[in-house]
N, C-alpha and C positions, 0 to 999 in steps of 0.2 A: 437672509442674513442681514442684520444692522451694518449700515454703512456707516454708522459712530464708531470713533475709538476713544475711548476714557484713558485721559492721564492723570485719574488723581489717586491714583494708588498712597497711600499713605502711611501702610503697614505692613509688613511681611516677618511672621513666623512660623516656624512648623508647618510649611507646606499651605500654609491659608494667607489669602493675600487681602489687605481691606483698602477696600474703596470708598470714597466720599462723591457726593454729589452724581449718584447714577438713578435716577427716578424711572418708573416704570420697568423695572427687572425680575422677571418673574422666577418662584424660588425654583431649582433643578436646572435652569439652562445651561445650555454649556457654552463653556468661554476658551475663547481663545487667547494667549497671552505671550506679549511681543519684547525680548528685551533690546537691550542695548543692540546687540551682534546682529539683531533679527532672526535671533532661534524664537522659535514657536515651541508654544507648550499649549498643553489642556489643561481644561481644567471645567467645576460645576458649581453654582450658585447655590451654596445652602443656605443662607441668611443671605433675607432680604428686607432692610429698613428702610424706615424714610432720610433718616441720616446716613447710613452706613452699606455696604455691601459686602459681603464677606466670601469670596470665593475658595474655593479647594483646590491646589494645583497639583495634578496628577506627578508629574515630574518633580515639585518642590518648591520652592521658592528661594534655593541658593543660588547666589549669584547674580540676584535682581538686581539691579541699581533704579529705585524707583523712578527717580526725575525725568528717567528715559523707556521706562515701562509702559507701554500700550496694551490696554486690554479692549477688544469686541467679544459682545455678544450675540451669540449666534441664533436668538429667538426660536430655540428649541431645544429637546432634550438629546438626550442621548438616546442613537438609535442604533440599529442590528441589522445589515443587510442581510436579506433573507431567499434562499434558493433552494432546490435538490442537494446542489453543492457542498451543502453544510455539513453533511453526512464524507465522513473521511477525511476532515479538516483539525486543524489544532487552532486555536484562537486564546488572544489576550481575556481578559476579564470587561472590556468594553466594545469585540468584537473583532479585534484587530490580528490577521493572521500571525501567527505565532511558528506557524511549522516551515518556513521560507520559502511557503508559495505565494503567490500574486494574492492580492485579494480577489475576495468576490465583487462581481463587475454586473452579474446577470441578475435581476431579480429586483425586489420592493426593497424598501426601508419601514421600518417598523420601530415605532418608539418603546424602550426598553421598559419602561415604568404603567405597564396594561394593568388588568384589574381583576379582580374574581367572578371566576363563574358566578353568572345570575343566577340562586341555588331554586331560582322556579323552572331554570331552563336544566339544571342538573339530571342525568341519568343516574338508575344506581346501582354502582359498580355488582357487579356476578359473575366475571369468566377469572377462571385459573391463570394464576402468571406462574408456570415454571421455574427457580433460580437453578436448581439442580444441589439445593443446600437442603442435606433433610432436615435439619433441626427447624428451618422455614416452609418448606414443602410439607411435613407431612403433621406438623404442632402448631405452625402458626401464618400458614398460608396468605401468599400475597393478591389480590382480587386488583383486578384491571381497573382503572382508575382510584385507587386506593393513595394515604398519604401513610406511611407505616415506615416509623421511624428506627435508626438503631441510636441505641444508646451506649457509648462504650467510656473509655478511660485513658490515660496516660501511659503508653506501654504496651495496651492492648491492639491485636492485628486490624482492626477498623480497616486500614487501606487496606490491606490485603482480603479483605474479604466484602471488601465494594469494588475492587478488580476482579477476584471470583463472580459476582455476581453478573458482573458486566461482558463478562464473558460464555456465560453459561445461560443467561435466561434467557427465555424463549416464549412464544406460544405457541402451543401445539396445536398444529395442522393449518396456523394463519404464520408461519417466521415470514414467506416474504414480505407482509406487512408489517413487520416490525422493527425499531429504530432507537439507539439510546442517546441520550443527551449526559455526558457526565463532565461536572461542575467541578474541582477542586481549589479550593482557597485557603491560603496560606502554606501551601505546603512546597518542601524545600525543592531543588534542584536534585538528586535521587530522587526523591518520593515522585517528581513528575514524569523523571525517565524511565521511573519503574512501571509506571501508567501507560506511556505511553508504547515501551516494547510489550508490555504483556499483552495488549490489546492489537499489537500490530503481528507478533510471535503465533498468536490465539488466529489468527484471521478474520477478526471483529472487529478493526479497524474502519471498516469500507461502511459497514453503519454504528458507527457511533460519531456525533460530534462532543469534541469536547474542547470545556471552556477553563484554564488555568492562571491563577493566581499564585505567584510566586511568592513567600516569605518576604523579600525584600523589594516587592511591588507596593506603592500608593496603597495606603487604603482605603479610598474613597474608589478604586477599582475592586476590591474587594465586596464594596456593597454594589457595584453596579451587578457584578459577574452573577449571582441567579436570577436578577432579573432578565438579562439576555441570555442565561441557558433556557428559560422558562417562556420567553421570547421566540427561541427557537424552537423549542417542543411545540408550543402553540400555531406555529406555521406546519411544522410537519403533521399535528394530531389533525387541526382541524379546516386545513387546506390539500394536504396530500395526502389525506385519510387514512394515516398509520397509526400504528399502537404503539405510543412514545414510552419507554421507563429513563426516568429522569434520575441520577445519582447524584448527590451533592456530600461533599465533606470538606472541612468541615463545619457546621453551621453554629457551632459556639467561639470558631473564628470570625467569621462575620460578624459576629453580634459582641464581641473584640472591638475589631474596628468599628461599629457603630457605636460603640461607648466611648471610642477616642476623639471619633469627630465631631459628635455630640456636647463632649467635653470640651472641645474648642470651641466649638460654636458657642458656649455658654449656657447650656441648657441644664436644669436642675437636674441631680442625677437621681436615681431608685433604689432600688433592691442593690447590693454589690455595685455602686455605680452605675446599673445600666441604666440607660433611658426610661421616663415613665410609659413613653410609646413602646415598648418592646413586645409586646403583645399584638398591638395591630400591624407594627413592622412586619414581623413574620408572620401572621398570616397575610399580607398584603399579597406574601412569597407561595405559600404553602396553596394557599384557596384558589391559587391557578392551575393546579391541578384537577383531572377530576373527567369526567365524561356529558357529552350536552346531546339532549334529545335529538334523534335527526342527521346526527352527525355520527358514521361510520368509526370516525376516531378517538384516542384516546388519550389522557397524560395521567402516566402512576410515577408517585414520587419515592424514593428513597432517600430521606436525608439520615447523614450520617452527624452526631451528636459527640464531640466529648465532653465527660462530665467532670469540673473539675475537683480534685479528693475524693473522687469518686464520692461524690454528692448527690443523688438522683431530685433534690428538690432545689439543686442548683437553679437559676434563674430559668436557664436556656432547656434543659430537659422539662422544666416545671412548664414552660407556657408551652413549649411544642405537644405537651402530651396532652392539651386541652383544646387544641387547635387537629391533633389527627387521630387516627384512627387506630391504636393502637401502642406498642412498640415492641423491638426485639431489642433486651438485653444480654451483654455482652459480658461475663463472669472472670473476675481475678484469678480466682480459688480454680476456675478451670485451666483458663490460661496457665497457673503454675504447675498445673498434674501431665500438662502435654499435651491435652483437649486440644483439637482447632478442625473447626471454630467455636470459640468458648462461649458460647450461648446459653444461658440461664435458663430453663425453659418455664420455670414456675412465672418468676415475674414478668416473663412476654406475653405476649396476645396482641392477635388480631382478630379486631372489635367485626370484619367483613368476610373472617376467615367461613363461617357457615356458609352463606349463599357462593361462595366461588366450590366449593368441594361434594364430592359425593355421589352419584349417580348421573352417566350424560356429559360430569364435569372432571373427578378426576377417577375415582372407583367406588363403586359404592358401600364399600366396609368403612371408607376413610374417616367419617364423622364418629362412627362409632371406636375404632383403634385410635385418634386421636386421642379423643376423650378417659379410653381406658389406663391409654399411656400415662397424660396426666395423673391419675387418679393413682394407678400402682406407685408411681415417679414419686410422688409426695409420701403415699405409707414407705416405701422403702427409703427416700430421707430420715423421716420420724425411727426408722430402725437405726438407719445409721448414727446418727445420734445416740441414739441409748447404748450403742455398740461404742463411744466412745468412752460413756462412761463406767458401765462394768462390763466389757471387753464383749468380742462377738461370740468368744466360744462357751459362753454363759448366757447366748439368746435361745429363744426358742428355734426349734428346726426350720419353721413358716417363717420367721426375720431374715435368717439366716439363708433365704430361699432370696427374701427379696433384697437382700446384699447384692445377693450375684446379680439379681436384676438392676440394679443399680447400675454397678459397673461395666455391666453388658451396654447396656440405657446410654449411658453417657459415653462408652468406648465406640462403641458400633455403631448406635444409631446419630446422635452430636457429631461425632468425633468421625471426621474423614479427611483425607486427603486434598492439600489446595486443589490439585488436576484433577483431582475426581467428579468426574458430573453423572449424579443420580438422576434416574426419570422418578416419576412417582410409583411406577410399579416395582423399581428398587428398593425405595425407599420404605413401604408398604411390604413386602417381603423381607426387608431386615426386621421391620416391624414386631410380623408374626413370630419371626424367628425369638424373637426377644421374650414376647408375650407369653410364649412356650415354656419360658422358664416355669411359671407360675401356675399355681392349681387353679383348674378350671374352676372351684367352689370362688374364688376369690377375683375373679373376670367378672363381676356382675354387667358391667356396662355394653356385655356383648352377648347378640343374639343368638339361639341354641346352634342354628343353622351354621354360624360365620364358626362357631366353634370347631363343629363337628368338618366344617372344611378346612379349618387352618390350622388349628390349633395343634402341632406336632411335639410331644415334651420329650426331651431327652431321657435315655433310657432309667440313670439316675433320678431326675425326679419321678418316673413311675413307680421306683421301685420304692421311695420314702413315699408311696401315696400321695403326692401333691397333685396329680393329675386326674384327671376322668379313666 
């Protein structure tokens, strides 16, 4: 730690405080900052010139009286004490216990601001992650080191259904190797309590660490906060050899506050104001995720996305979907029918979904019933449609066959219950159940064999011949 203390504070607003005459201050450090009273504040060095210094004060800058302001800097970044311990714990957005236990006391420090997997040292991801959500288990499957994003909206249950996940996923036949790290940012006072009992109600509390930003926290803590959940996942993947899933929501709040700080700082803005960096920002986030040769462990990310006007080429949806592997969208039109959770299934994908499914992994019909799912799901769209315009009972018999598949489609298999947790073999027998609707002439995507075992259609459609 510098044994200098700078008083030449010269400026204070909006929480940024500027300095004159501080040479050698490297940009990210963090500072400590003394007023009058001798209360201490935080804060971090985002501009750094030869004339000027421009610090971020965690707490604000009301109530400075310059002339008596003392700032050191502490010739490092911000870092994350890191232990076992982490696991069961609630923390600030810069690492600071949050749930009114002692801090951690045991264990390294580790600078919050790490770097991405070297992608020559990269593994590539292939085991099953569990959520126990079929519209993702069994359409768009999540693979162990995977970064597969959701994308939702204004309105839409998002939290509620990165609490279901967080509760529910698993791997199967390695749980006690597994561990969540879940990030929330900007989100109110409800929305964290509601995190915090369902995870503790659930008895999923004992491994998950989680890291919360409040609504009316700094938000220059808001940007630190996935870097120290990702900080954390990174000691527990590839030090304590577990399989970390990482949750973060939401990250078109961060990238919020990266636009305001940035905006102070002076930096020219982009797209919607954001940063021109906004791009290599988040994946600085994202590409710490991921699996390394040699190393037993793991980190899969979950970020959770809202889109604003339900805009999907929004800034924040548009670079994240270039940087992962995938996404699951989140649907209005569902949401309004009662659907939860309202998952889109056409416009989702995961891009890693093949190598994690299928034989040894999760059953071996699943590649194939995936795929057919999709394929019926889309013609029975295209029916529903035409059924809007000269009514259903003016379609053919075969439309009208895949109506019901339709609504089967999206009620049963989409559509379940928040407490409910599917296995894959649940989910795969609603599956069938579904696919039954439909004549066997029109299953092309399934083999004779997978027919002849699953395929059971109701007595109705045999008797309209839709069946074998």
């Amino acid at each position: 730690m510098s044994a200098v203390e700078y008083r030449t504070a010269y400026a204070a607003r909006g929480g940024l405080l500027f300095l004159r005459d501080a040479p050698g201050i490297a940009l990210g450090d963090r500072v400590v900052v003394a007023d009058r009273a001798g209360r201490r504040r935080s804060g971090q060095v985002i501009a750094s010139g030869r004339d000027t210094v421009l610090v971020q004060v965690l707490e604000g800058t009301d109530d400075l009286d310059l002339e008596s302001t003392w700032v050191r800097f502490l010739d490092a970044p911000f870092a994350l004490t890191v232990s076992r311990e982490l696991l069961g714990r609630v923390f600030t957005g810069t690492g600071a216990a949050r749930d009114g236990r002692p801090p951690l006391i045991a264990g390294s420090s580790r600078p919050v601001h790490g770097a991405p997997l070297n992608p020559a040292a990269r593994a590539y991801p292939s085991e099953f992650i569990e959520t126990g959500v079929s519209a993702i288990d069994g359409l768009n499957a999540l693979v162990r080191g995977q970064k597969l994003p959701i994308f939702s909206a204004s309105g839409l249950p998002h939290h509620r259904l990165a609490a279901q996940i967080v509760r529910q996923a698993r791997l199967p036949g390695e749980e006690g190797r597994f561990a969540i790290v879940f990030a929330a940012m900007g989100v109110s006072h409800a929305e964290a309590a509601f995190f915090s009992e369902s995870f503790a109600d659930s008895g999923v509390l004992a491994q998950v660490a989680m890291f919360v930003n409040l609504a009316d926290d700094p938000p220059l803590e808001r940007l630190i906060l996935p870097r120290a959940a990702m900080t954390a996942a990174e000691f527990l993947a590839f030090e304590l050899d577990l399989h970390v899933l990482v949750v973060m929501t939401d990250m078109t709040l961060y990238a919020d506050a990266l636009r305001e700080v940035t905006t102070a700082r002076g930096d020219v803005p982009s797209r919607k104001g954001y940063p021109g960096f906004l791009y290599s920002d988040l994946a600085e986030i994202y590409e710490r995720a991921g699996r390394i040769r040699g190393k037993p462990g793991s980190i899969t990310l979950l970020p959770v996305l809202s889109m604003p006007a339900d805009d999907i080429t929004h800034p924040v949806p548009d670079l994240t979907g270039y940087i992962t592997e995938g996404q699951i969208v989140l649907a209005r039109e569902l949401h309004a029918r009662g659907i939860y959770p309202p998952i889109a299934v056409l416009p989702s994908l995961s891009r890693l979904m093949k190598d994690g499914i299928g034989k040894e992994r999760t059953r071996a019909d699943h590649p194939q019933v995936a795929s057919q799912l999709f394929a019926s799901y889309a013609r029975a769209l295209e029916a529903r449609n035409l059924a809007a315009i000269i009514g259903a009972e003016d379609l053919p018999a075969a439309d009208r066959r895949y109506l019901e598949f339709a609504e089967a489609f999206e009620r049963r298999l989409v559509g379940q219950d928040e407490s409910e947790q599917r296995s894959i073999e649940e989910t795969l027998t609603i599956a069938w159940d579904i696919l039954s609707l439909l004549p066997v002439a029109g299953l092309t995507r399934l083999d004779e064999d997978l027919l002849a075992r699953h395929h059971r259609p109701p007595p109705a459609a045999a008797e309209d011949g839709y069946a074998a």
